[in-house]
GUGUZA-31384 format. One line per 5 residues: number of its first residue (from 0); for each residue x, y, z of N, C-alpha, C. Coordinates in pm, whole numbers, plus 50000, padded with zeros to 5 digits. Each point is the difference from the previous one (the first is absolute). Last residue first. Example, Ala and Ser with C-alpha at 12.3 -4.5 7.8 and 13.67 -1.06 7.14 Angstrom:
BEGIN
1	51285 49775 50708 50082 50119 50006 49923 50109 50073 ~ 50029 49428 49993 49911 50119 50000 50090 50120 50000
***
This chain:
BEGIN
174	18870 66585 74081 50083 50090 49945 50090 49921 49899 ~ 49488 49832 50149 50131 50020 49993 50062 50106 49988 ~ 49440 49836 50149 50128 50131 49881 50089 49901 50059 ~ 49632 49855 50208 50060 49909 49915 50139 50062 49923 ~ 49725 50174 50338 50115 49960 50061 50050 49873 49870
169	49678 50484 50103 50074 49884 49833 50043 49952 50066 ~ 49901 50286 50323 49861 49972 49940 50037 49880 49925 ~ 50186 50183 50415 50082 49904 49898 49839 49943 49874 ~ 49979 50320 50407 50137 50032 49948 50063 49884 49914 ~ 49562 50015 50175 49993 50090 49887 50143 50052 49974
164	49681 49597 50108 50130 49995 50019 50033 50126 49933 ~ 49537 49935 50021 50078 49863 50072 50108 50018 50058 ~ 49828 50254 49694 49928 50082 50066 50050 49868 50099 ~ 50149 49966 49582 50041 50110 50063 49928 50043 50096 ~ 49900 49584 49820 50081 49969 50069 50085 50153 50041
159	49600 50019 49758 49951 49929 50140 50131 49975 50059 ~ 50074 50200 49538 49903 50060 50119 49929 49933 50099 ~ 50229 49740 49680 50084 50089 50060 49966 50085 50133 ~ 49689 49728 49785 50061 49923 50089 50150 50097 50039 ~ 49664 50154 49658 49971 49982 50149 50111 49939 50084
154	50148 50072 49554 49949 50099 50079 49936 50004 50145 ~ 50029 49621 49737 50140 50035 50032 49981 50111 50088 ~ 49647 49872 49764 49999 49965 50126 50124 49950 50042 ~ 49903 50249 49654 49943 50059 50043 50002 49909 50167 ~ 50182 49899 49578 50122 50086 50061 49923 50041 50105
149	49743 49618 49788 50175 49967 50069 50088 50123 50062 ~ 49530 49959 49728 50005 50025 50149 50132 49988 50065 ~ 49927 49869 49540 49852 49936 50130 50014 50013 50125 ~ 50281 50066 49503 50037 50078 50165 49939 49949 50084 ~ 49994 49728 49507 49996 50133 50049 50047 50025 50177
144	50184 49725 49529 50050 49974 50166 49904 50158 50097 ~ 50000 49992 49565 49993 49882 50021 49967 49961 50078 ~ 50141 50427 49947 49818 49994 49941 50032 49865 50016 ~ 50378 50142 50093 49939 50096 50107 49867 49923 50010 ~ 50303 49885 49687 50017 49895 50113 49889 50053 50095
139	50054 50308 49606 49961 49907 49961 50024 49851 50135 ~ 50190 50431 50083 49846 50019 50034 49960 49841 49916 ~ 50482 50056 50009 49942 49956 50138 49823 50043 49983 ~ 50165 49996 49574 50039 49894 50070 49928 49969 50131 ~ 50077 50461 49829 49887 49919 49928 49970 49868 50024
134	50351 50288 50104 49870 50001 50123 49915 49922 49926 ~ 50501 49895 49975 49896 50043 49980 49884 50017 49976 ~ 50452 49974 50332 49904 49926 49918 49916 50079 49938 ~ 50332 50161 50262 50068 49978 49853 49830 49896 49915 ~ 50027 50154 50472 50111 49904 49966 50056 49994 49876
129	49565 50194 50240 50005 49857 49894 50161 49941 49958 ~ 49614 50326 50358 50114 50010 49979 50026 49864 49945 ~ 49567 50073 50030 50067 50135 49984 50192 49986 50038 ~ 49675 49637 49984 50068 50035 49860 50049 50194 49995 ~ 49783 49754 50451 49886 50073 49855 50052 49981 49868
124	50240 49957 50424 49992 50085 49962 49893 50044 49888 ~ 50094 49540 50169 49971 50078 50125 49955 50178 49960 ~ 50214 49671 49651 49832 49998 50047 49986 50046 50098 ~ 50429 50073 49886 49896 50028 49885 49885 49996 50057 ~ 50287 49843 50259 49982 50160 50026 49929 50046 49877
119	50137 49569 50018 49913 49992 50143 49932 50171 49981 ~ 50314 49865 49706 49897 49921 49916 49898 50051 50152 ~ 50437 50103 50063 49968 50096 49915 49872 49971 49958 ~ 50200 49677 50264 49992 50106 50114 49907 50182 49868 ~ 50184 49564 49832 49874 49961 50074 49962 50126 50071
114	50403 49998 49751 49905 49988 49945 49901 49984 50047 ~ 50368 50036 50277 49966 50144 49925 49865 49989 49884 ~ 50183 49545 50159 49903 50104 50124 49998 50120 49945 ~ 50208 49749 49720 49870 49919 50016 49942 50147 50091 ~ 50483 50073 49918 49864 50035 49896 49871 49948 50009
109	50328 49957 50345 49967 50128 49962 49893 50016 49883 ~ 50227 49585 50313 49863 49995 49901 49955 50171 49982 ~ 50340 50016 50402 49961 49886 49953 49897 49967 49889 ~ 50102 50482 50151 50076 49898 50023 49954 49889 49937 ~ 49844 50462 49965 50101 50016 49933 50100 49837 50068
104	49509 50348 49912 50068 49847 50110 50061 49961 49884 ~ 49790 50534 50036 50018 49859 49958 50103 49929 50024 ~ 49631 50308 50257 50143 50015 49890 49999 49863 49960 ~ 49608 49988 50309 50007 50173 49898 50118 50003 49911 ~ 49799 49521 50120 50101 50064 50031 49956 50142 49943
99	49694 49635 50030 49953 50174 50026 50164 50046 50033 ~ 50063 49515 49893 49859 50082 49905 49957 50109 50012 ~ 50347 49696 50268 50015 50164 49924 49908 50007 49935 ~ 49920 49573 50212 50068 50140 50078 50029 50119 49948 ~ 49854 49621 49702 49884 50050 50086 50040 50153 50091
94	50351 49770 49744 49914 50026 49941 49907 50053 50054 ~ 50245 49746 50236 50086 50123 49972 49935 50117 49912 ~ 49873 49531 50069 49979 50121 50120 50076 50097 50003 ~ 50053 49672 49647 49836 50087 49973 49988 50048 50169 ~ 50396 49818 49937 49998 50127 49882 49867 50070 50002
89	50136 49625 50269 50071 50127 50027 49973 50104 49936 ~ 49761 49561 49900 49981 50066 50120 50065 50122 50044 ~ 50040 49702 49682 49995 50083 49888 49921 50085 50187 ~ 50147 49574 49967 50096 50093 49971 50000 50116 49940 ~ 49719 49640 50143 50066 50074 50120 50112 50034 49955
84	49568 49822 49817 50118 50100 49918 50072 50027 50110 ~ 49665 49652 50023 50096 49960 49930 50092 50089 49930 ~ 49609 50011 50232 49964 49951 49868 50091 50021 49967 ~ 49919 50104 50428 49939 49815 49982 49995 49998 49894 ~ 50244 50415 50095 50052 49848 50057 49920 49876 49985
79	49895 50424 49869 50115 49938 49915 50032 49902 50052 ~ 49676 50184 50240 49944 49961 49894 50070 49941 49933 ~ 50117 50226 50345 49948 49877 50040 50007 49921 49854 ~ 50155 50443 49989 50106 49903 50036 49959 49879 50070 ~ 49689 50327 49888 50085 49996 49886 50116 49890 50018
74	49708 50143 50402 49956 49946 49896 50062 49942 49893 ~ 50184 50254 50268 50007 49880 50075 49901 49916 49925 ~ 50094 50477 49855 50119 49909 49961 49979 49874 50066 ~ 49608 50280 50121 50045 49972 49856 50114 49955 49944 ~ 49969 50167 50409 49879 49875 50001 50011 49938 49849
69	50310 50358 50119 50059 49901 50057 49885 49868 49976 ~ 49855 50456 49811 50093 49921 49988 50075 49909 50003 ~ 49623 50300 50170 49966 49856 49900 50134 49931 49956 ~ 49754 50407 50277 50165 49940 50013 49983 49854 49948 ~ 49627 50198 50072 49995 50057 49888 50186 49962 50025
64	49592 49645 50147 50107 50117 50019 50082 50100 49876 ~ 49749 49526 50075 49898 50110 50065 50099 50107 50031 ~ 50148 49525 49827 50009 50100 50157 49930 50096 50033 ~ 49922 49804 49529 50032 49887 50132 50046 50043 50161 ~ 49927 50346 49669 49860 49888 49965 50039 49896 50081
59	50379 50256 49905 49845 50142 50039 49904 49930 50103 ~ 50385 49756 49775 49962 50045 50138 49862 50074 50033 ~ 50137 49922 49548 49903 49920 50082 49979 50013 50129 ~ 50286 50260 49616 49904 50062 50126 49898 49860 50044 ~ 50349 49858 49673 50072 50112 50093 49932 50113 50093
54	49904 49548 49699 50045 49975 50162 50013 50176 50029 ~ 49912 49911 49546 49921 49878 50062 49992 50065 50179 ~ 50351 50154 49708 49868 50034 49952 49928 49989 50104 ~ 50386 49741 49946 50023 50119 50098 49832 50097 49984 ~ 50051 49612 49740 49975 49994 50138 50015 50097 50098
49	50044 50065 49498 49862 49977 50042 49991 49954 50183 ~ 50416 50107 49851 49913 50103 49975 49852 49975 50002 ~ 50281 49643 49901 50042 50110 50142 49917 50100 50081 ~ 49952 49793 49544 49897 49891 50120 50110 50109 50086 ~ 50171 50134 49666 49850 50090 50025 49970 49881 50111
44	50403 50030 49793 49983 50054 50137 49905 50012 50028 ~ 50100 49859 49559 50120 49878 50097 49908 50067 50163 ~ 49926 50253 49580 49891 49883 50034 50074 49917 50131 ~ 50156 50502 49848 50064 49859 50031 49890 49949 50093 ~ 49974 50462 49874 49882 49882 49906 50116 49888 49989
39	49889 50432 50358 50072 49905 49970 49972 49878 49907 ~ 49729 50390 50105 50163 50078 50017 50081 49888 49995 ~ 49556 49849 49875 50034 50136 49940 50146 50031 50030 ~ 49820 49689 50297 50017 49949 49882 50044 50095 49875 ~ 49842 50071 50404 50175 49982 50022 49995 49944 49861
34	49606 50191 50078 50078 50059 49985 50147 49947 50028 ~ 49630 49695 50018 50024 50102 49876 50090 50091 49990 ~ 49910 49829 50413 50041 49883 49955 50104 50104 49831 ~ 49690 50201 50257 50140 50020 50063 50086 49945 49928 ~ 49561 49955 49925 50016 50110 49970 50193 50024 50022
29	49780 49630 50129 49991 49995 49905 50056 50094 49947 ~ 49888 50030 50420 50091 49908 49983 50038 49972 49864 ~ 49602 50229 50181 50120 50046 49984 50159 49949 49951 ~ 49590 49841 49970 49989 50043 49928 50115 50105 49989 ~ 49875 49709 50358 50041 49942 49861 50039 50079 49903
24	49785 50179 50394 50226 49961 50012 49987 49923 49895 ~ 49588 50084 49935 50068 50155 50056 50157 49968 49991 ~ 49661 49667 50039 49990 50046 49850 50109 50121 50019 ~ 49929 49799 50415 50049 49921 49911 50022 50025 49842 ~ 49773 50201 50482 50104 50053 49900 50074 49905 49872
19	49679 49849 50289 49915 50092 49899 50142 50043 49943 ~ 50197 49636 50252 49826 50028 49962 49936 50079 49911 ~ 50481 49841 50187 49975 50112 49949 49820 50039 49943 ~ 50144 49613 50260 50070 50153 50067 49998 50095 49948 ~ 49854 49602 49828 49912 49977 50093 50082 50196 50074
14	50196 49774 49585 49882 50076 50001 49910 50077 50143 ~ 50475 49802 49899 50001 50100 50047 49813 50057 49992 ~ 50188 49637 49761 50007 49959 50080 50029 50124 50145 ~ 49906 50060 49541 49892 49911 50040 50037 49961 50140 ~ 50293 50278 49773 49887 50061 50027 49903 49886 50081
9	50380 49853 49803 50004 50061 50110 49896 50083 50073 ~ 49930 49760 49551 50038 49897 50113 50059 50088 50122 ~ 49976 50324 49655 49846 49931 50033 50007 49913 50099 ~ 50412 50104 49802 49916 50161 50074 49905 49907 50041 ~ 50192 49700 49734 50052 50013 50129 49979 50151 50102
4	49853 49901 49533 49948 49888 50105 50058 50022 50119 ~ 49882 50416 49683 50118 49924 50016 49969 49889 50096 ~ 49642 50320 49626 50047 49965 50146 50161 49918 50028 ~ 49853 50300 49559 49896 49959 50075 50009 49962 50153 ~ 50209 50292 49574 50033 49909 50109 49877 49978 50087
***
């Protein structure tokens, strides 16, 4: 797999905010992308999955914040709207919102979001925790799609917002 047009056409239009990091959240995105694809091989869900992809840490990068969430569904639910999915708005912010659920989300679109939310924790985790996937897979997306820094300046930005806010370091977690 090489690239997806509609990862890219979002990217492009996110370049100027995501600047240097641009190879990094791409690459993450991809990675993520890949893995829903693995735990779910109904082709029907993947552009889903590629937008929820796309959108679900932009906040980071458009609000300058590690509570990326809410910035990132206002994105996601812009976007669908000047291109004509405003129906696919409930599902992919629902999508974004539980992505660091710790248990699993058990209402509205269970299997999309349990799928996205497992594909998020693959790559966040290294492939150290895989879901059933296997590892050979997630390292083969690993070497495609390389790292260029993505968990490392997660890391920082945690550690600047625990020293910011030190009773709500994650405010992206869920329960």
């Amino acid at each position: 797999m090489s690239t997806l047009p509609i990862i890219e056409e979002v990217l492009e239009k996110f370049a100027t905010h995501l600047a240097v990091d641009r190879e990094k959240y791409r690459n993450h995105v991809y990675r993520v992308f890949l893995n829903c694809c693995l735990l779910d091989t109904e082709e029907r869900n993947w552009e889903i999955y590629a937008i929820a992809a796309v959108f679900h840490d932009i906040g980071i990068w458009t609000d300058n914040t590690i509570d990326y969430l809410k910035p990132s569904i206002g994105q996601a639910i812009k976007y669908l709207g000047e291109t004509g999915r405003e129906h696919l708005q409930d599902e992919i912010a629902r999508m974004i919102y539980y992505h660091h659920k710790l248990t699993r989300y058990s209402g509205p679109d269970s299997v999309k979001i349990n799928t996205f939310r497992k594909a998020d924790w693959i790559d966040v985790s290294l492939g150290a925790i895989k879901f059933g996937v296997d590892k050979s897979l997630v390292r083969r997306h690993q070497k495609a799609f390389a790292n260029k820094g993505f968990h490392w300046f997660l890391v920082k930005k945690i550690l600047r917002n625990l020293i910011r806010h030190p009773l709500r370091p994650l405010p992206m977690f869920r329960r």
